[in-house]
C-alpha positions in Angstrom: 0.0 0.0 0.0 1.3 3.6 -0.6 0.8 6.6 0.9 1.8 10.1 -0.4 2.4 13.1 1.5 1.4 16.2 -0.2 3.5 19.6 1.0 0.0 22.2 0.1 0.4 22.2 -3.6 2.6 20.4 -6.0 5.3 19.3 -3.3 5.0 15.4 -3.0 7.6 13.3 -1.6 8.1 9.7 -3.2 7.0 7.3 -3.1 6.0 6.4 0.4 5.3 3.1 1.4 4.0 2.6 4.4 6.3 0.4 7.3 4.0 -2.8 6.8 5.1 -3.3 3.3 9.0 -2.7 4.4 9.0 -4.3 7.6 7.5 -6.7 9.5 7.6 -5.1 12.9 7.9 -2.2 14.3 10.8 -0.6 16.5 10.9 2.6 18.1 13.4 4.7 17.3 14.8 7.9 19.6 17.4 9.2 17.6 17.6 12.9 17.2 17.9 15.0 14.4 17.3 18.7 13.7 13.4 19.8 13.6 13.5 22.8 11.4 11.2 25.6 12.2 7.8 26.0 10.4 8.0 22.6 9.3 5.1 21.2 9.2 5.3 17.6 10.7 3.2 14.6 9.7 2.8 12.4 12.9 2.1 9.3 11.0 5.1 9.0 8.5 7.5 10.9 11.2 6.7 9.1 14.2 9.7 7.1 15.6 8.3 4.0 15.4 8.0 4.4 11.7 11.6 5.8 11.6 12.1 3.1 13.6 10.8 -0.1 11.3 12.5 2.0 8.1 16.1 1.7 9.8 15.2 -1.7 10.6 15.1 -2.2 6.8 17.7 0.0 5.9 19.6 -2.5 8.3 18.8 -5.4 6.6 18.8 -3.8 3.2 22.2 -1.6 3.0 22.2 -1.8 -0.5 18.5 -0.7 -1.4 18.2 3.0 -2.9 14.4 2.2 -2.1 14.9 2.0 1.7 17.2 5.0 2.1 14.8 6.8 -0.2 11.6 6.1 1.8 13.5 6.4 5.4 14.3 10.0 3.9 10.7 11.1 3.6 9.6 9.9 7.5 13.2 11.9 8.2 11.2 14.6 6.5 8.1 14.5 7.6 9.6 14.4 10.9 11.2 17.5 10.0 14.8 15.9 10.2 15.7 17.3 7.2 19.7 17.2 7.2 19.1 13.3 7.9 16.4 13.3 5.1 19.2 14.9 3.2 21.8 11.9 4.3 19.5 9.4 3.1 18.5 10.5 0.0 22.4 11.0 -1.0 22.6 7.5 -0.2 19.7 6.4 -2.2 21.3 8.8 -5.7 25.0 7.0 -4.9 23.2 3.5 -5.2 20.7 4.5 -8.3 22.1 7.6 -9.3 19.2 7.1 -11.8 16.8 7.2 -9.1 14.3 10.8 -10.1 12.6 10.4 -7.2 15.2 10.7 -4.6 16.3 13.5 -6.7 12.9 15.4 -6.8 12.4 14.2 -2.9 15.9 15.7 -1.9 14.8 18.9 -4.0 11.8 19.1 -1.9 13.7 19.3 1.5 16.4 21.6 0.0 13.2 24.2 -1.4 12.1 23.8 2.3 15.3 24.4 4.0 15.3 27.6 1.4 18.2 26.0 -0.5 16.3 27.0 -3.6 19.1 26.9 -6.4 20.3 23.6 -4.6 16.1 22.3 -5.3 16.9 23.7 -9.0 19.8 21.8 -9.3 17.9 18.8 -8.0 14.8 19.0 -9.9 16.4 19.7 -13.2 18.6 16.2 -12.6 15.0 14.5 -11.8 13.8 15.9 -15.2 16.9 14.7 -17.1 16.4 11.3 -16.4 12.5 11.2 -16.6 11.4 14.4 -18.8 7.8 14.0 -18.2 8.3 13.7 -14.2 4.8 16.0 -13.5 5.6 16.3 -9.7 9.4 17.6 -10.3 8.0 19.8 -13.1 5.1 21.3 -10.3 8.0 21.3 -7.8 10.6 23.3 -10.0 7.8 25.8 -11.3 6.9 26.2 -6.9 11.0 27.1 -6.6 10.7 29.6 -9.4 8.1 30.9 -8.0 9.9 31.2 -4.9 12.3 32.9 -6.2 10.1 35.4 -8.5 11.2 33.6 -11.6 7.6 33.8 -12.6 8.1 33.5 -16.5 10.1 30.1 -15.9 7.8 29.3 -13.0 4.5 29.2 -15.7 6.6 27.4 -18.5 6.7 24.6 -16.1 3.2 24.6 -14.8 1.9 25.2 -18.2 4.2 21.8 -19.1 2.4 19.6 -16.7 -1.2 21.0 -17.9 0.4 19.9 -21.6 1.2 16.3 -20.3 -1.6 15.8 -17.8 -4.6 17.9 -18.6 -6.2 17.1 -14.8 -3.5 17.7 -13.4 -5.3 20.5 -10.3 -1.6 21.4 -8.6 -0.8 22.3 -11.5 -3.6 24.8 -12.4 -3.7 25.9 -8.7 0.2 27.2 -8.9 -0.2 29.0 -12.6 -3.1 30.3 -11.0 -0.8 31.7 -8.0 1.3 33.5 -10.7 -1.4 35.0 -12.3 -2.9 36.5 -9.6 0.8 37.7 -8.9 0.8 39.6 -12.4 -3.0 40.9 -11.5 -4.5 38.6 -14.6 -7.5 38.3 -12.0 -9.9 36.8 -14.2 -6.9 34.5 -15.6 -6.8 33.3 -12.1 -10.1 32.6 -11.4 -10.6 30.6 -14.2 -7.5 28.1 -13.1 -8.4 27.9 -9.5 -12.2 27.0 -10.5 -10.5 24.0 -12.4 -8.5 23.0 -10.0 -11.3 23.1 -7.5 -13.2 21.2 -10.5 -10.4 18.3 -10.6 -9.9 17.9 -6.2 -13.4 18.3 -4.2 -10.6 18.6 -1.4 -8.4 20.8 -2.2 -9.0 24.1 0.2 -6.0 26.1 -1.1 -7.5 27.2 -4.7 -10.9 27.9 -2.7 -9.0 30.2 -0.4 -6.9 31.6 -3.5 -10.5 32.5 -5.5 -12.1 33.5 -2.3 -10.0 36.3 -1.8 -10.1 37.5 -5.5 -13.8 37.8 -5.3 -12.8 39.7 -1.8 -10.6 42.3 -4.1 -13.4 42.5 -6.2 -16.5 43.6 -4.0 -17.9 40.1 -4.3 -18.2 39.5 -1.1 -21.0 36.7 -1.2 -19.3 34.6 -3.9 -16.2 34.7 -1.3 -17.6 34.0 1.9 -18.7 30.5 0.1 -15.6 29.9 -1.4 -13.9 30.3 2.3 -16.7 28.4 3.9 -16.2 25.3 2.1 -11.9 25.6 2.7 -12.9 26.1 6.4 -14.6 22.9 6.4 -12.0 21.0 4.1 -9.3 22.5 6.8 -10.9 23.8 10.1 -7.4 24.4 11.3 -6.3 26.9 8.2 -6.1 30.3 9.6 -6.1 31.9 6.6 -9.0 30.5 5.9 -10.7 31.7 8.7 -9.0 35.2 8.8 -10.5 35.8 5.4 -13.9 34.1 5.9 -14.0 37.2 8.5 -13.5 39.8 6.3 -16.2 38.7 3.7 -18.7 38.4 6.8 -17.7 41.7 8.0 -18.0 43.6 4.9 -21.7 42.0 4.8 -22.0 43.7 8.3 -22.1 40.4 9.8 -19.8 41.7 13.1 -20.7 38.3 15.2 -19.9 36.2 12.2 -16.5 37.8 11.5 -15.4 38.2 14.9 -15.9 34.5 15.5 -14.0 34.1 12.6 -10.9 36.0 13.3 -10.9 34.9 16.8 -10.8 31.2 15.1 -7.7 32.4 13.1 -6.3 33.7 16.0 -6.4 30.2 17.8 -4.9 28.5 14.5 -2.3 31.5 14.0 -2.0 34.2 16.8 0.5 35.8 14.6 -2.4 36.1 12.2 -2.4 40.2 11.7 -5.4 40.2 9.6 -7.2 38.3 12.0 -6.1 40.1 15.0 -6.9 43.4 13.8 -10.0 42.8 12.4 -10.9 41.1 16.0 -10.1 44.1 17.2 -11.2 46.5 15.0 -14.8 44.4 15.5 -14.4 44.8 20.1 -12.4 42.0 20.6 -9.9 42.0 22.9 -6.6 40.8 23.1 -6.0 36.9 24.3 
């Protein structure tokens, strides 16, 4: 059985497979590593008792690319990056051909902020496997990054070429035209990728606040509606959802909202100073 992470948009480790196809029990593990800050930890794949059954295979396994590879995405998702690093330059020295480790290294380099490093990474995925969508989505996101946005769209409109329902893809060129101001461009690209994932909150939230910017404040308190009940715990979400409520002049609506923002995100500006702004005091 396998199980892929998705970082928001565009940003998949693989493959991950999950510890009872690798191993056959399961060890904890209590080794340290560096958690980097405002990385966003996934519980199940990073938990030491996974990290623990994957070095129990690694073990047995010393010269499987496949078992360094996976190992490097719990690493990851424990946000252990420099070992998620370590592994994956094990898993490229014993299949240098391995695209995956490449585009899963990337991944960690774009979100330790090595972004020419990710480059560097991706565009060694690419060489081997030209048509790799998720190193293509993941190259276009560090372009973007970096306000390359005219390489950052020939990528993105690359995957749409190869995979037509492809809705990372749509969501991120979206991104970059909002960026530019092509508002309408935008709108149409996040309603597809809304059309292609039911569960995807991020282009919701993305087209919710266009319709914001544009006075529509109806059409935008949906659109954040539904991404606060795909992701209760998305502060931006909620932060905006209270800004369409308050420019209906719905203060009790809004001020729940941003207090909900508040508890995801107390760093959340928008939210704290339209709680605020609405009598809301200061947790």
């Amino acid at each position: 059985m396998r199980h892929m992470k998705i970082d928001r948009w565009g940003a998949k480790l693989r493959p991950v497979i999950t510890t009872c196809a690798l191993a056959a029990t399961l060890a904890a593990c209590q080794s340290t590593g560096t958690v980097y800050k405002d990385v966003p930890i996934n519980q199940a794949v990073g938990s030491s008792s996974n990290i623990g059954s994957l070095t129990n295979v690694v073990e047995a396994n010393p010269t499987s690319a496949l078992a360094y590879n996976t190992r490097g995405i719990a690493y990851a998702e424990a946000g252990r990056l420099d070992q998620a690093i370590e592994d994956f330059n094990q898993a490229i020295a014993l299949n240098p051909n391995s695209y995956q480790a490449y585009a899963n290294r990337a991944l960690v380099e774009r979100r330790k902020k090595d972004f020419n490093s990710a480059i560097s990474d991706y565009n060694r995925a690419l060489a081997i496997k030209p048509d790799y969508v998720q190193a293509l989505n993941g190259r276009g996101n560090t372009y973007r990054a970096l306000g390359q946005n005219t390489a950052a769209l020939r990528d993105y409109n690359e995957v749409i070429r190869l995979n037509p329902n492809d809705a990372k893809a749509y969501h991120n060129r979206g991104l970059i035209y909002k960026a530019q101001g092509h508002q309408q461009s935008a709108i149409v690209d996040f309603s597809r990728a809304i059309g292609l994932n039911s569960q995807a909150y991020s282009p919701l939230i993305a087209r919710g606040t266009i319709y914001l910017e544009q006075g529509d404040n109806l059409a935008a308190l949906r659109d954040l509606g539904n991404a606060v009940a795909l992701n209760p715990r998305s502060s931006s979400a909620w932060a905006n959802k209270g800004r369409a409520e308050e420019a209906l002049g719905r203060a009790a609506e809004a001020r729940r909202s941003y207090q909900k923002a508040l508890q995801f995100n107390a760093n959340n500006s928008m939210a704290a100073q339209g709680y605020a702004r609405l009598g809301g005091k200061a947790a």
